[in-house]
C-alpha positions as CSV (number, residue, x, y, z in Angstrom):
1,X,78.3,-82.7,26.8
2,X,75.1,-80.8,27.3
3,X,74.0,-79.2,24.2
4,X,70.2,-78.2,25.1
5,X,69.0,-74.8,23.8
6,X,69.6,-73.9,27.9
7,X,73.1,-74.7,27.8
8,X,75.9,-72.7,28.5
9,X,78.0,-72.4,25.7
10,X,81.5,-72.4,27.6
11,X,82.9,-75.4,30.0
12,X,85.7,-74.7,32.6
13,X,87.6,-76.8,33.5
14,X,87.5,-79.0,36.2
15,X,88.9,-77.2,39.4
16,X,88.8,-73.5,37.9
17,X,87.4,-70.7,40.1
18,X,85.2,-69.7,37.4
19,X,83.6,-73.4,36.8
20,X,80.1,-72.5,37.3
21,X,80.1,-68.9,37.7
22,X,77.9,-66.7,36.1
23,X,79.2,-64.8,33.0
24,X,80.5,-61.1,32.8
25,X,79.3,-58.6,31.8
26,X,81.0,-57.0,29.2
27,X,78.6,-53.8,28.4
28,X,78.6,-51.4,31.6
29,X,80.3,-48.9,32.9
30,X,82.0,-50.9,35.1
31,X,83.9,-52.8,32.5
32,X,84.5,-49.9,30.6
33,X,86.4,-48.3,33.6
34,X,88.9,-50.6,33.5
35,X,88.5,-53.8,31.1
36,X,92.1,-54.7,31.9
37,X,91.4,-55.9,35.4
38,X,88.6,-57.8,34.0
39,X,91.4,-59.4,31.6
40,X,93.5,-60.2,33.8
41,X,91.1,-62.0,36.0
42,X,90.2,-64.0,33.0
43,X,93.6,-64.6,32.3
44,X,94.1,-66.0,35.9
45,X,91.6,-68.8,35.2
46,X,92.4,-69.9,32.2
47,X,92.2,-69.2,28.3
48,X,89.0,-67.8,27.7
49,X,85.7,-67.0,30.2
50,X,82.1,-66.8,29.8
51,X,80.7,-63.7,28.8
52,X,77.5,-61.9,28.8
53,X,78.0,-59.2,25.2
54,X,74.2,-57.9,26.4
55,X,71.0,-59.0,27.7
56,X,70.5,-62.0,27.3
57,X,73.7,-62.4,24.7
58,X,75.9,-65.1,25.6
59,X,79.2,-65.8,24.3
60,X,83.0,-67.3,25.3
61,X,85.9,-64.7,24.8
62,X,89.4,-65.6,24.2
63,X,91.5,-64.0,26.0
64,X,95.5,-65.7,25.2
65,X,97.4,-65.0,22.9
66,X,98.2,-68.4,21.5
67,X,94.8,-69.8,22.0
68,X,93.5,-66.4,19.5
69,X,95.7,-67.8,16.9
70,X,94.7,-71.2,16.9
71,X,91.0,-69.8,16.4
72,X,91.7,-67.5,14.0
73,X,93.5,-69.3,11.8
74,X,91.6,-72.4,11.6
75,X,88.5,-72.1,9.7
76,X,87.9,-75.6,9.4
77,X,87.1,-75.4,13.2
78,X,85.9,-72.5,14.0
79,X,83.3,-70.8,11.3
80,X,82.6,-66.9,11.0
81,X,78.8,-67.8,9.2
82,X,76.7,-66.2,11.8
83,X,73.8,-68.5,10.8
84,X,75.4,-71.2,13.0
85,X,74.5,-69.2,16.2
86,X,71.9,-71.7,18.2
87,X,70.9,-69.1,20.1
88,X,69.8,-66.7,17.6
89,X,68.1,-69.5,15.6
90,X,66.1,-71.2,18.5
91,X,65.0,-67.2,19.6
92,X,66.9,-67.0,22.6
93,X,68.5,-63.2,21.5
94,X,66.6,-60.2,21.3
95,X,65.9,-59.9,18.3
96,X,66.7,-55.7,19.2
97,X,69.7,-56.5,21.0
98,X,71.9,-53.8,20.7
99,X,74.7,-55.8,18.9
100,X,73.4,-58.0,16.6
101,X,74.0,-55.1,13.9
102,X,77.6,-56.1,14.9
103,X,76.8,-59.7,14.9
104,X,74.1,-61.4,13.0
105,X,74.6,-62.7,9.6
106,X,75.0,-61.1,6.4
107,X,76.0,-61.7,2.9
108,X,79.7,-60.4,3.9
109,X,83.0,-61.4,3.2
110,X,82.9,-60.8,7.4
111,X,80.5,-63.8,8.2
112,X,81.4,-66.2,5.3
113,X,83.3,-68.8,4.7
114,X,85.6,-71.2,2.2
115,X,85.2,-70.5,-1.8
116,X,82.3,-68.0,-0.9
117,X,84.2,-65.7,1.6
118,X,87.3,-66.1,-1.1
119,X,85.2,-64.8,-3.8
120,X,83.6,-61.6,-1.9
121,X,87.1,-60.9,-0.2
122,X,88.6,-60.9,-3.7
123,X,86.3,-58.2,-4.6
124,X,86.6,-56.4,-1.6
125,X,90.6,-56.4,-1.5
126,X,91.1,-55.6,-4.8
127,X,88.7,-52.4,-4.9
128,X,90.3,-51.2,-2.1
129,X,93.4,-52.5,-4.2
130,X,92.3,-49.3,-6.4
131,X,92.4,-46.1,-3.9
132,X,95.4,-44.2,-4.9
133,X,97.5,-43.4,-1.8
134,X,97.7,-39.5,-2.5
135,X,94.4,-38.6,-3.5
136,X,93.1,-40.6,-0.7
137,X,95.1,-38.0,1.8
138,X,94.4,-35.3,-0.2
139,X,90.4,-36.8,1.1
140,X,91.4,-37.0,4.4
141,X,93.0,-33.4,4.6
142,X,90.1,-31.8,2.8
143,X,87.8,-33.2,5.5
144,X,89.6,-32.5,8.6
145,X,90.3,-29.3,7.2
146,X,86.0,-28.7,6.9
147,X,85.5,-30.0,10.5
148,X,88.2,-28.3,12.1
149,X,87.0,-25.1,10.4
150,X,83.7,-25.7,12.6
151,X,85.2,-25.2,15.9
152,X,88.1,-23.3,15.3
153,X,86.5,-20.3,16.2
154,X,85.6,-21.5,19.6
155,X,88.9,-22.1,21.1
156,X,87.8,-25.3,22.5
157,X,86.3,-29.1,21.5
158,X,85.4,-32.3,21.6
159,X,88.0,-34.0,19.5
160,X,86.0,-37.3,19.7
161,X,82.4,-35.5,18.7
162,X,83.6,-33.0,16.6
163,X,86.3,-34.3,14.5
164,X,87.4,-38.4,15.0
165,X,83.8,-39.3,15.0
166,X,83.0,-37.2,11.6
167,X,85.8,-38.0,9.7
168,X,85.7,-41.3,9.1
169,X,82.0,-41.3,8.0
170,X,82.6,-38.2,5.5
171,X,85.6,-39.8,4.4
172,X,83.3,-43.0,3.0
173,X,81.1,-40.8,1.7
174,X,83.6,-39.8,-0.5
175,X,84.8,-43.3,-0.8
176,X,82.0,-44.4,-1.8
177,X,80.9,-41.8,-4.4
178,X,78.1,-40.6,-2.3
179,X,75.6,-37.4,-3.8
180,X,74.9,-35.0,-0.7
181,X,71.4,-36.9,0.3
182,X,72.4,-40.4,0.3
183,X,75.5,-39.2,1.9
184,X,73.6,-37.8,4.4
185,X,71.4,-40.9,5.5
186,X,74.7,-42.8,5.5
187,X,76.2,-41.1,8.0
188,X,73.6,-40.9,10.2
189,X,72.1,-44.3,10.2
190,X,75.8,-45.1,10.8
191,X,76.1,-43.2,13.5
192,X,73.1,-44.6,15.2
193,X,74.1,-48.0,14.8
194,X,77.6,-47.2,16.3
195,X,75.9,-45.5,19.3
196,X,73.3,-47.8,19.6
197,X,70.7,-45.9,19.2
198,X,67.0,-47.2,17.9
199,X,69.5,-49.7,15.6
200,X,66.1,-51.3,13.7
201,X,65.1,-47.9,12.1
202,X,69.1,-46.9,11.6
203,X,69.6,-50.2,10.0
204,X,66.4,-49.8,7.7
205,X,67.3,-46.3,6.8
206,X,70.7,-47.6,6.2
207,X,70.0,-50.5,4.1
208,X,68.1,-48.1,1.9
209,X,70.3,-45.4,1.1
210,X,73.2,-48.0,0.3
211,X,70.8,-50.2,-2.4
212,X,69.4,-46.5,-3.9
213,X,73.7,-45.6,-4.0
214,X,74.4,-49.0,-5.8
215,X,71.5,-48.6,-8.3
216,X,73.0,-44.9,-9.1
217,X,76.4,-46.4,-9.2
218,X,74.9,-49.2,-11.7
219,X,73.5,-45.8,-14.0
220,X,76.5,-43.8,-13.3
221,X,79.8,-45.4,-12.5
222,X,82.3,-43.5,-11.0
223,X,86.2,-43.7,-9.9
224,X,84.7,-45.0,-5.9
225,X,84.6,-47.9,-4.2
226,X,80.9,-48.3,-5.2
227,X,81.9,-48.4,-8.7
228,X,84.7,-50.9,-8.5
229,X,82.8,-53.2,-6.7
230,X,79.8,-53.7,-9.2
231,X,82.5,-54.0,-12.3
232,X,84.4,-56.8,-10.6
233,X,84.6,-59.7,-12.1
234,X,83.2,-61.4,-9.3
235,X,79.6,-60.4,-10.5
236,X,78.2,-59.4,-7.2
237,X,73.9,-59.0,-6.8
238,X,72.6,-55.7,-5.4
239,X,72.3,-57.4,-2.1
240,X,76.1,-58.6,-1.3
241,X,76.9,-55.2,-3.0
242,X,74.9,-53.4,-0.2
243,X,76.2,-55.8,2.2
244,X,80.5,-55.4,1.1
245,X,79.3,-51.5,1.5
246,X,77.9,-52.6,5.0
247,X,81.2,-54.6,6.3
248,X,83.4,-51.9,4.8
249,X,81.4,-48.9,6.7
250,X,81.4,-51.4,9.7
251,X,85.3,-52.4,9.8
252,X,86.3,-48.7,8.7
253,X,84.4,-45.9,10.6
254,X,84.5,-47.3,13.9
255,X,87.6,-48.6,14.4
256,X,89.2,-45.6,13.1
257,X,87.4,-43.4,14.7
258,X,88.8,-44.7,18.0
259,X,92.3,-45.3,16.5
260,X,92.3,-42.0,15.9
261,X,90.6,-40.2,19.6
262,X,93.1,-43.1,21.3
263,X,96.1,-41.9,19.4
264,X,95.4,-38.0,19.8
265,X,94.5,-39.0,24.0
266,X,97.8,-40.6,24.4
267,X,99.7,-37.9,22.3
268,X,97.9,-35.1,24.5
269,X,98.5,-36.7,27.8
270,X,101.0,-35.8,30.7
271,X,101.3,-36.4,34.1
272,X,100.6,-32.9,35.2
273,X,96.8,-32.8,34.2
274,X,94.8,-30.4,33.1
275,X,95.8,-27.9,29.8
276,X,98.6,-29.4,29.2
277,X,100.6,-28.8,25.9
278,X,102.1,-31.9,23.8
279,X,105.9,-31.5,25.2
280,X,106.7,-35.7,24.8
281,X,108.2,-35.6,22.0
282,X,106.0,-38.4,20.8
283,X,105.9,-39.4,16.9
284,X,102.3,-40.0,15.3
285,X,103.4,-43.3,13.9
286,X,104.3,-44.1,17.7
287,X,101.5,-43.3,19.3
288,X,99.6,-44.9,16.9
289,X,102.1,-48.3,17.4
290,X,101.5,-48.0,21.0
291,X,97.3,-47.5,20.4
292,X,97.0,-50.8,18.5
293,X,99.0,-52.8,21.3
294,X,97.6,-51.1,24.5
295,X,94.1,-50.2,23.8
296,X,93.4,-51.4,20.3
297,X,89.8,-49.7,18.8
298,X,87.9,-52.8,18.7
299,X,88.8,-54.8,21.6
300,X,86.6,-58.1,21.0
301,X,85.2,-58.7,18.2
302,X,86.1,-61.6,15.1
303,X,83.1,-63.9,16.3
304,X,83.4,-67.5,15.5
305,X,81.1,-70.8,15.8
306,X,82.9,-73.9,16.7
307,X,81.6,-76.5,14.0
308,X,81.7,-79.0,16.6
309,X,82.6,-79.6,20.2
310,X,86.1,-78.1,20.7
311,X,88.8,-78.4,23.4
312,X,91.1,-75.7,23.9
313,X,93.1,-75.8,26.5
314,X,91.0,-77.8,28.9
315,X,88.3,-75.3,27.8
316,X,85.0,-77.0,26.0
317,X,83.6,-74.6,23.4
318,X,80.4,-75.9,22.4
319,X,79.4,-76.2,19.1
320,X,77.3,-73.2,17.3
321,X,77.6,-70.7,20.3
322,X,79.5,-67.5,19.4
323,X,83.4,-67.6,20.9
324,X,84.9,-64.1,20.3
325,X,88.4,-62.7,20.4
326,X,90.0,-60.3,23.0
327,X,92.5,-58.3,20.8
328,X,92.8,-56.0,23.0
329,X,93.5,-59.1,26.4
330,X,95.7,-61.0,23.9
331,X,97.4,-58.0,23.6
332,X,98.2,-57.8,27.3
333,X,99.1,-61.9,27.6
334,X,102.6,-62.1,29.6
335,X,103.8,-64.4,27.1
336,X,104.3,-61.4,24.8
337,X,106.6,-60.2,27.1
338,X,109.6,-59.4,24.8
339,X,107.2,-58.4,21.9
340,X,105.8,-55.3,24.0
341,X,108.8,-54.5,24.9
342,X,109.4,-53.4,21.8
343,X,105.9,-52.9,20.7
344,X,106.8,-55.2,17.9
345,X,104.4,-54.1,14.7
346,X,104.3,-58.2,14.0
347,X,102.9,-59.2,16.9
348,X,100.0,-57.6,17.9
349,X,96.3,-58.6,16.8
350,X,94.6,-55.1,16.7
351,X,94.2,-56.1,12.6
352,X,93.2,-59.9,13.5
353,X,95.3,-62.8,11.7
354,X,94.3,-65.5,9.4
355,X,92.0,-65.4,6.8
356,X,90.1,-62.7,8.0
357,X,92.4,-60.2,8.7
358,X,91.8,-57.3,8.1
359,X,92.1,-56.0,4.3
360,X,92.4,-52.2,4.7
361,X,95.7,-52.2,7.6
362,X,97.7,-50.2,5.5
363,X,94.6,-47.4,4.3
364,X,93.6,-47.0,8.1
365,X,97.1,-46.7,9.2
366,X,97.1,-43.8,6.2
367,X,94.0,-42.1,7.5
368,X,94.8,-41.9,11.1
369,X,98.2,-40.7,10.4
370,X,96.7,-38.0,8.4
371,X,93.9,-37.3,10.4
372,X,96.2,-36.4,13.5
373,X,99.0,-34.7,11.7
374,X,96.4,-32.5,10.2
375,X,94.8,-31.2,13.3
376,X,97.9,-31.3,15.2
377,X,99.6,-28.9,12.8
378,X,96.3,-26.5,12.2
379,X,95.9,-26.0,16.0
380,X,99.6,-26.1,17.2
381,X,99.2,-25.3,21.0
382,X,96.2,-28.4,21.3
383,X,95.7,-29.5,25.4
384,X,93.4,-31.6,27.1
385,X,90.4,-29.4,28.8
386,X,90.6,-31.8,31.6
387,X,93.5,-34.2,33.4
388,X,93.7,-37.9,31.4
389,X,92.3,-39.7,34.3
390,X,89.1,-37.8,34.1
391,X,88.5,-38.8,30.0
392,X,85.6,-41.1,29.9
393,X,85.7,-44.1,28.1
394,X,81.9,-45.3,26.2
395,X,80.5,-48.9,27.5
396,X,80.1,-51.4,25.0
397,X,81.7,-54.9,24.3
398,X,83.4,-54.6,21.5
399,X,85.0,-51.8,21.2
400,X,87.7,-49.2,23.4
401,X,86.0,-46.4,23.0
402,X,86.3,-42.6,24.4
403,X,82.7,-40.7,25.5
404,X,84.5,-37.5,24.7
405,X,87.8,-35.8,24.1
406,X,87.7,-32.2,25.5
407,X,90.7,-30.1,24.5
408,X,91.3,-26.2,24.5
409,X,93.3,-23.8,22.5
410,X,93.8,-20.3,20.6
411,X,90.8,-19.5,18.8
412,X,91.7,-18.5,15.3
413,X,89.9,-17.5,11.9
414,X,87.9,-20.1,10.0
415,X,89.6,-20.6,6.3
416,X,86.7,-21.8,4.4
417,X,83.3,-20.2,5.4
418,X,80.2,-20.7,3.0
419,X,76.8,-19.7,3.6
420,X,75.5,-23.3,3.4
421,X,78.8,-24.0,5.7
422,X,77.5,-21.9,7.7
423,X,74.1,-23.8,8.3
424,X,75.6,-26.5,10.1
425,X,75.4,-26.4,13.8
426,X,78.9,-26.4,15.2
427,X,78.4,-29.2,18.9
428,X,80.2,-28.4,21.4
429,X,80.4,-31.8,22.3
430,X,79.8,-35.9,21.5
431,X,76.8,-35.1,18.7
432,X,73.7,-38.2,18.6
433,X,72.2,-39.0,15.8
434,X,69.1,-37.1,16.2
435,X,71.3,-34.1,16.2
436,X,73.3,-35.0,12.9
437,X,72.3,-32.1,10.8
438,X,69.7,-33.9,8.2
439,X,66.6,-34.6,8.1
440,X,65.1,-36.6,11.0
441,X,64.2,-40.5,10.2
442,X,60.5,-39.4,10.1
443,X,61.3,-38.1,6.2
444,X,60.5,-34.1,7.8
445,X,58.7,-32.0,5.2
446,X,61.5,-30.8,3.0
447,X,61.5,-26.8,4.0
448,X,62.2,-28.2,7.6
449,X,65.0,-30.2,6.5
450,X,68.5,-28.9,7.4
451,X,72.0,-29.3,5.2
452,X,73.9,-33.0,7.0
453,X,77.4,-33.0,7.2
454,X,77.9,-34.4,3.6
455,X,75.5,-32.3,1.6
456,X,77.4,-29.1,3.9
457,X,80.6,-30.0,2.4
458,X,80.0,-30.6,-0.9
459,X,79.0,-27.1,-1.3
460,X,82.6,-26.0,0.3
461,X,84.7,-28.2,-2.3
462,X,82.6,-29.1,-4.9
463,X,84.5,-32.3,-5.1
């Protein structure tokens, strides 16, 4: 088996119509449009298929259902230390590719493994062991009650933009026991990093704010996350502090961000197109059920690094090249048949399996559920602007993801307005990051500076 630096690091089978074939691309429009087809064609040919995640970012994805499980759940084989990846060591990857914020190495229980990754993920579960289920939707409401106030004037909005995208990152703000300027910096380095957007300057503004928020929390502990963390028992350094913070930013904002846009799409949809009101009937905790089966938010993603040479299935994985998981494909595999039938909670791998699955299920299930019963029930007679087939969905390889989500409705009277609300631009549409309301990454001269999101509602609770 070929292992030179040039080598591919998948292996068809003999006699496959892929053998050969140059990998897809995974980050384009194209693929965005409809990644199903591209599934299914994958699925045709065998197991899993070469992969391209970006320029010159080459990877195998998984795409059965079985063959996920036998991955996932056997660490002994297939490592999640990103420090393995040849590629990355012998300088074959960008070193600004777009997604090695998503993938490269760092001091998480996300890219360990064994006694380490037991110890961090210890620390990890049983701070978020802590949250108390109440006060963590009384969070949730407080928030979407802020951001819907922002728009609710209008009569229309991006639901995406203006409230899914937002809400997370406020909500671990709060989580986290962030003060209004750290807070601020946090959520939009995140948000940078999400859209990929100059991710070297994001991730150095990001990296900062987090080890300033940790040294406050050492001065000043608190009842957050943050807190928690430093006083476990497990005696984490500043560093795997920051980099827990990191993972938990990472594995919560996104992902619920598109649970969340998904869920309130589906709900909102109807086969008569545009301004449509929600007439199906459909339960949250349904639409939800059917999100994490049919277009889960991260769609490929757990990257592991087969210790050695591996067969699966008449597949070669090479050893020390990145072979991901297609939640979203193994999802879809026909040998689920009776599961989606009944969209059987059990059987789906939207929260991965093994021993990385994911640690905050039940919390995320929590805040989308909120999230969408709140808006739903402040802006009862919620339609899409524009017909379902016309929504947009954002390239990128490892996540399902909308552009926007345009609805309309009756404009009504803000509840809460403040003057330092008030300073805060209301988009009409999917914000960047250079238009988060802060302070631009340049450090502006402090009278330019504008209230961000965080700082803004801080000064409408006071919480």
């Amino acid at each position: 088996m070929d292992s030179s630096p040039g080598s591919t690091p998948y292996s068809a089978p003999t006699g496959c119509p892929m053998r050969g074939e140059r990998q897809t691309s995974l980050y384009g429009p194209e693929f965005a449009s409809d990644p199903q087809r591209v599934y299914d064609a994958f699925r045709a040919h065998g197991l899993a298929a070469p992969i391209e995640l970006a320029p010159g970012v080459e990877a195998t994805l998984v795409v059965q259902h079985e063959a996920a499980l036998r991955v996932l759940q056997n660490p002994s084989f297939f490592a999640r230390d990103a420090r393995r990846w040849a590629a990355l060591r012998e300088g074959r990857v960008p070193l600004d590719s777009p997604v090695l914020p998503m993938m490269a190495y760092r001091p998480n229980c996300l890219f360990t493994d064994g006694t380490e990754h037991l110890r961090l993920r210890k620390a990890v579960t049983e701070s978020l062991g802590r949250l108390n289920t109440t006060r963590l939707s009384r969070d949730v409401e407080r928030i979407a009650d802020y951001l819907i106030d922002q728009f609710i004037e209008r009569g229309s909005a991006d639901l995406l933009g203006d409230y899914a995208k937002l809400l997370p990152l406020l909500l671990f703000n709060q989580l986290f026991g962030c003060p209004g300027d750290i807070g601020d910096r946090l959520t939009r380095s995140m948000s940078a990093i999400f859209d990929g957007e100059d991710v070297l300057r994001a991730n150095a503004e990001l990296t900062e704010c987090l080890m300033e928020l940790v040294a406050l929390k050492r001065r000043q502990p608190g009842e957050d996350i943050t807190s928690w963390l430093i006083q476990h028992p497990a005696g984490l350094r500043d560093e795997e502090l920051k980099d827990q913070l990191v993972m938990l930013m990472g594995a919560g904002v996104e992902p619920e961000r598109n649970l969340i846009a998904n869920a309130l799409l589906l709900m909102l949809s109807s086969d008569t197109g545009v301004a449509q009101r929600r007439g199906t009937g459909m339960l949250v905790e349904d639409a939800l059920d059917d999100v994490l089966w049919n277009n889960p938010p991260i769609a490929n993603y757990a990257t592991h690094y087969p210790v050695q040479d591996i067969d699966l299935g008449g597949v070669t994985l090479k050893a020390d090249t990145p072979v991901l998981i297609s939640f979203a494909a193994a999802n879809s595999d026909p040998a689920l048949t009776d599961a989606r039938q009944t969209l059987s909670k059990g059987a789906h791998l939207a929260w991965g399996a093994g021993p990385h699955v994911c640690p905050a299920k039940s919390p995320a299930q929590l805040i989308a559920l909120t999230a969408i019963e709140k808006i739903l029930n402040t802006v009862p007679d919620l339609a899409l602007a524009v017909p379902p087939s016309a929504v947009e969905w954002r390239p990128g390889p490892f996540h399902r993801a909308l552009v926007s989500l345009p609805v309309i409705f009756s404009a009504a009277p803000a509840r809460r307005t403040t003057a330092s609300a008030a300073q805060s631009p209301v988009p009409s549409r999917n914000i960047t990051p250079d238009e988060m309301p802060a302070a631009h990454y340049d450090h502006a001269e402090p009278q330019k500076k504008t209230k961000g999101w965080w700082s803004s509602f801080l000064d409408v609770f006071r919480v």
